[in-house]
C-alpha positions as CSV (number, residue, x, y, z in Angstrom):
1,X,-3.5,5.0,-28.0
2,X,-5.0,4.4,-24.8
3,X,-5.2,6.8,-22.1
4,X,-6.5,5.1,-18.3
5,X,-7.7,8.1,-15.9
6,X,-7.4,7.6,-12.0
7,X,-9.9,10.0,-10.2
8,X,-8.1,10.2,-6.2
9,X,-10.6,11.1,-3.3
10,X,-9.2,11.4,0.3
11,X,-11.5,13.3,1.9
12,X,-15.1,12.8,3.5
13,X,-16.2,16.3,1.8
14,X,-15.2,15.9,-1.5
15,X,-16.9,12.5,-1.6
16,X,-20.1,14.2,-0.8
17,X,-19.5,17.4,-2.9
18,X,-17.0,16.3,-5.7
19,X,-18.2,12.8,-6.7
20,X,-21.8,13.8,-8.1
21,X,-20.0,16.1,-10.4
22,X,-17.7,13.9,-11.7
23,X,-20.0,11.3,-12.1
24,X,-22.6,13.5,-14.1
25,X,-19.8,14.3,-16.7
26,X,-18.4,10.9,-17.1
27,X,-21.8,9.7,-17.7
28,X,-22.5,12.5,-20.1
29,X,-19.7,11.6,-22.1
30,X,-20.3,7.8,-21.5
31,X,-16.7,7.1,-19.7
32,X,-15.7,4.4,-17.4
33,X,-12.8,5.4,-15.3
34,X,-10.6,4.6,-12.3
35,X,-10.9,6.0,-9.0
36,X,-9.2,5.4,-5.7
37,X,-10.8,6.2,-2.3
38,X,-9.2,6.5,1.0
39,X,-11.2,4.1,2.9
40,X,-11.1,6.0,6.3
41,X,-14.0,8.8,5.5
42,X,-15.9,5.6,3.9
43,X,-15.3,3.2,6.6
44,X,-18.4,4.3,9.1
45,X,-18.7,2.3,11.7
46,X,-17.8,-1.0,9.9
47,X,-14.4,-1.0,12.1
48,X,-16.3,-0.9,15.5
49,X,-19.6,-3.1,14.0
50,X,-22.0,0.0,14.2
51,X,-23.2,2.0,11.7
52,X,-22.2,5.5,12.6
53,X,-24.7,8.2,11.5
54,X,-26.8,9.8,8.0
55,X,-23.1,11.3,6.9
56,X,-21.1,8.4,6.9
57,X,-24.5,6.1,5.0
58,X,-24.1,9.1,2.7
59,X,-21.0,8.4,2.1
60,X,-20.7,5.1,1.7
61,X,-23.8,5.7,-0.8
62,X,-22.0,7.8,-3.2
63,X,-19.0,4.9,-3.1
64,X,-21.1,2.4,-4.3
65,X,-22.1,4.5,-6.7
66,X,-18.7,4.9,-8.4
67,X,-19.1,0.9,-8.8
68,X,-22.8,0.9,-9.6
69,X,-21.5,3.6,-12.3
70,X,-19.6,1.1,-14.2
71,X,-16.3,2.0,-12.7
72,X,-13.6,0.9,-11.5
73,X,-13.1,1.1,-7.4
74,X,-9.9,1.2,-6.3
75,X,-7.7,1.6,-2.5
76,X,-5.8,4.8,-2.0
77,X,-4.7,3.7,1.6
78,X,-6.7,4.2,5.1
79,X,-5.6,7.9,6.1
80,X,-4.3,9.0,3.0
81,X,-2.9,12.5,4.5
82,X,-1.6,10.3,7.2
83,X,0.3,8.3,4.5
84,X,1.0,11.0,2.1
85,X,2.9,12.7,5.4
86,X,5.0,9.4,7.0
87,X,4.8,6.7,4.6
88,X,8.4,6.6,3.4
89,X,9.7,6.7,6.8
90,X,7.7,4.4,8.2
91,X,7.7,0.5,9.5
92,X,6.7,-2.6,7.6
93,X,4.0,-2.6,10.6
94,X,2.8,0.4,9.9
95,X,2.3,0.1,6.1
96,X,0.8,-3.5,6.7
97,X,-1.7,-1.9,9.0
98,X,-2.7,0.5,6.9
99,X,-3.2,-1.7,3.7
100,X,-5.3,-4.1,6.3
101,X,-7.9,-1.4,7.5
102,X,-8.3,-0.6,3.8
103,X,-9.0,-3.7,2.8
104,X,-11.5,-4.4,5.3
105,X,-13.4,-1.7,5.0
106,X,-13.4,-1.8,1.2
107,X,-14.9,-5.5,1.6
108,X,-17.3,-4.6,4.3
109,X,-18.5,-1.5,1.7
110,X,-18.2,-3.7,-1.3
111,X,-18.4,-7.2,-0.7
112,X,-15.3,-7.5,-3.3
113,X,-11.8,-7.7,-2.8
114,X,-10.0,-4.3,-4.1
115,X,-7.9,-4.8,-7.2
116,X,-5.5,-1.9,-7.3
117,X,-3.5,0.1,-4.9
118,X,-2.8,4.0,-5.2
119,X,-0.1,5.0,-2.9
120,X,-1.2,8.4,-1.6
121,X,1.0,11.2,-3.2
122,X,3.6,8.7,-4.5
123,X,4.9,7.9,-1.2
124,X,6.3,4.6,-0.3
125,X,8.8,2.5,1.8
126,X,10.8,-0.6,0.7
127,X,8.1,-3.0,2.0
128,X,4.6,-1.4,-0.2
129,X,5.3,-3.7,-3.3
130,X,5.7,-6.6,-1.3
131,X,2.8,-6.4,1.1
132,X,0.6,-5.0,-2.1
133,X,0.6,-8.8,-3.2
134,X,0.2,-10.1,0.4
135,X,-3.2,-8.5,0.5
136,X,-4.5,-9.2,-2.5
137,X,-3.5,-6.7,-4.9
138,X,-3.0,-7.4,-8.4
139,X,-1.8,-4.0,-9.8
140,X,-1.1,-0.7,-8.5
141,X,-0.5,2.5,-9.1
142,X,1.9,3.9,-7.1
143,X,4.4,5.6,-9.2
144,X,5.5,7.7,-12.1
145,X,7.2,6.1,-15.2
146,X,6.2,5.4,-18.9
147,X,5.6,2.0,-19.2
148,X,4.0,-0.7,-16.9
149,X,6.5,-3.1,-15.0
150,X,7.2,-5.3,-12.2
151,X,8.4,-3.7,-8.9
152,X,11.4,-4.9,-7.1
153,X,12.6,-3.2,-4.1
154,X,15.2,-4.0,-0.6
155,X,12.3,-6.5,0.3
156,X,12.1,-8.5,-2.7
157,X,9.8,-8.7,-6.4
158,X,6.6,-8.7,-6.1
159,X,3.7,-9.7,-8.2
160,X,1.8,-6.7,-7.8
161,X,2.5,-5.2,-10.8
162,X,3.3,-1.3,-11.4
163,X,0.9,0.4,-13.5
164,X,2.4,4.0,-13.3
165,X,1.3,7.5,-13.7
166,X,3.0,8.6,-17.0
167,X,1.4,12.2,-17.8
168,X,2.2,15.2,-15.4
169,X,-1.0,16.4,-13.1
170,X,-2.5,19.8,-12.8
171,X,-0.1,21.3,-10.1
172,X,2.8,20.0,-11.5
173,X,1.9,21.9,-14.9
174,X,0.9,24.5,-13.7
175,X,4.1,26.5,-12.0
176,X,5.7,25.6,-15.6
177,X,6.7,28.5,-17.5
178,X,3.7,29.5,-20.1
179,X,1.0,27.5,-18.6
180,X,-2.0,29.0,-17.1
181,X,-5.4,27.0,-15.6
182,X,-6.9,27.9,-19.2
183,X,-4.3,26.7,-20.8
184,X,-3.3,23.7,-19.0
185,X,-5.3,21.2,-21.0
186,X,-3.6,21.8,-24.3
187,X,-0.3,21.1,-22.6
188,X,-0.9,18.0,-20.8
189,X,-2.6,16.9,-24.0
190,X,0.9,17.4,-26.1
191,X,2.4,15.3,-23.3
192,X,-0.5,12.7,-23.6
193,X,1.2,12.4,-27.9
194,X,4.3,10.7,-27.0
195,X,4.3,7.1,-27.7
196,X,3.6,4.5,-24.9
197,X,3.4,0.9,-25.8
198,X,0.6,0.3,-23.0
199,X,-0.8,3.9,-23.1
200,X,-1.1,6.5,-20.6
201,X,-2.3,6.8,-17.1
202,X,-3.7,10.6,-15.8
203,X,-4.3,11.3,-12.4
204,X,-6.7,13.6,-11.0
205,X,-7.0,15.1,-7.4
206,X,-10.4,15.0,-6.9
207,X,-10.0,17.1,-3.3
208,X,-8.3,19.9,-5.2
209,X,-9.3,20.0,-8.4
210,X,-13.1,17.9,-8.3
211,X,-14.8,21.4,-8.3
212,X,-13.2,23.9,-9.7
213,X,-11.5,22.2,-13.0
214,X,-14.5,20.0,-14.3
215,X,-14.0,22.7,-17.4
216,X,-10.7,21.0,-17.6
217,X,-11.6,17.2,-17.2
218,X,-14.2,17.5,-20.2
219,X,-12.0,19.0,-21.9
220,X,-9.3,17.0,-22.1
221,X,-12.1,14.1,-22.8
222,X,-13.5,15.8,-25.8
223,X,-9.1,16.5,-27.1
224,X,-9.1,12.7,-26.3
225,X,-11.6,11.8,-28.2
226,X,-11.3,14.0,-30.7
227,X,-7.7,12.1,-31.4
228,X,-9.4,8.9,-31.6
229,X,-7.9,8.2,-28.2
230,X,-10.0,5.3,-26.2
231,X,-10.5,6.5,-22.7
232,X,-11.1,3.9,-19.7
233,X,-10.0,2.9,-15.9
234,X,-6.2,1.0,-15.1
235,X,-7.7,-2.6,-15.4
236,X,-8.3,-2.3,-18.8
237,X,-4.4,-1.6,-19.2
238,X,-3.9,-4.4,-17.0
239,X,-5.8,-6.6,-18.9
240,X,-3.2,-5.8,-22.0
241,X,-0.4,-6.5,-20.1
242,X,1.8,-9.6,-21.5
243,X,3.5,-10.4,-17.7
244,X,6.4,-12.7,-19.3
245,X,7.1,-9.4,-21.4
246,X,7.1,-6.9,-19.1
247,X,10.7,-5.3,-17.2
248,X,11.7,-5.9,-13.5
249,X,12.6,-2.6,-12.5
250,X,13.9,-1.3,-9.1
251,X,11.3,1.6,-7.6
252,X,13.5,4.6,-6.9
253,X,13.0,8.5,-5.8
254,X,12.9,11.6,-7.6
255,X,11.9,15.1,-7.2
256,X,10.0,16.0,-10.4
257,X,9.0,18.8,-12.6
258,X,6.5,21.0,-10.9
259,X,7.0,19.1,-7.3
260,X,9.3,20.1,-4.2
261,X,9.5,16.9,-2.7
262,X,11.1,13.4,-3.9
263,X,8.1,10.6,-4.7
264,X,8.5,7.0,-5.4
265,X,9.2,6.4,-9.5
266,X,10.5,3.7,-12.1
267,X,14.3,2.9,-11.5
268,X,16.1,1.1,-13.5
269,X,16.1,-1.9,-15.5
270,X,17.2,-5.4,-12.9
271,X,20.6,-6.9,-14.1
């Protein structure tokens, strides 16, 4: 079974602290992976055409560095905290401006057009699936479910297909009843067993956790292995994915295990 691993970075700090980290042990253990930046720490000053200090060419250095890495480069919105906060309850506008800053400054950094979408904490509003596919993206990863699908919403299908986190995180494990930060690994593991036709997807906060729990990322890649499990970033699910065979299902809310607050997830099945 297959098991896709999204690395999330928000912050301008743990881009210059985290990343190196991360990219050591994924090297070490000869891993491509998925991550998604928040373009705003990244975007220097490609939004007012200057070049805006040694930070932000820092920065940008250790992004392309991700892609130079072998891996995959993904959008997780402009201000991600921003998002993470108001997303659900905001405009069409709003969401549409968002998605363009990103876009631009991932083009400006990249010279590529982003491929996938991570909605910031699982926060949407009716219009993200739509305006996903009116700016280009071909899959995203904005929710939880098990299986990958095609999103319909109040503002229509799109073609942006869902790709959704399926295995709990770190802080969602954690406040469950026997499960410790040295034991967390085994028991996200024994949820990584259960059958999934397309695999698993794994998210990892890189701002809370891209420090303190390397421990914990190479060690759920050696258990991975271990199992004979292949390891790799959300295109290579996509690039499994049979479209005429996959469900049309409507993105509803949910407060989950381990979480206080409702986030967008796979509803159910159209007609």
């Amino acid at each position: 079974m297959f098991v896709a691993i999204k690395i999330e970075v928000r912050h301008a700090q743990t881009a210059l602290t985290a990343l190196p980290g991360l990219l050591e042990l994924f090297k070490t253990y000869d891993t491509r992976v998925s991550f998604a930046f928040a373009m705003q720490p990244f975007a220097g000053g490609f939004l007012s055409g200057l070049l805006a200090g040694r930070a932000a060419k820092e920065r940008q250095a250790l992004c392309l560095a991700v892609k130079e890495a072998g891996h995959e480069l993904g959008v997780l919105g402009y201000d991600a905290d921003e998002w993470a906060k108001s997303a659900s309850q905001r405009d069409a506008r709003w969401v549409e401006k968002q998605m363009r800053l990103a876009t631009h400054v991932y083009q400006e950094l990249t010279a590529t057009m982003p491929l996938f979408f991570s909605a910031p904490d699982g926060q949407m509003n009716a219009e993200t699936s739509v305006l996903e596919q009116q700016h280009g993206f071909v899959y995203a990863s904005d929710t939880r479910g098990k299986t990958p699908f095609i999103p319909l919403s109040p503002a229509g299908e799109s073609g942006c297909i869902q790709i959704p986190v399926s295995l709990p995180t770190i802080d969602e494990m954690l406040p469950q009843e026997a499960v410790t930060a040295d034991n967390v690994h085994e028991h996200i593991y024994m949820e990584s067993q259960y059958p999934s036709p397309y695999g698993h997807v794994f998210a990892f906060d890189a701002d809370r956790h891209g420090k303190t729990m390397l421990p914990f990322l190479e060690k759920m890649l050696v258990m991975w292995r271990g199992s004979q499990r292949e390891i790799g970033p959300l295109q290579s699910i996509y690039d499994s994915l049979k479209r005429q065979s996959l469900p049309k299902c409507y993105i509803a809310w949910e407060v989950i295990a381990g979480r206080h607050t409702p986030l967008a997830v796979q509803g159910p099945l159209a007609g």
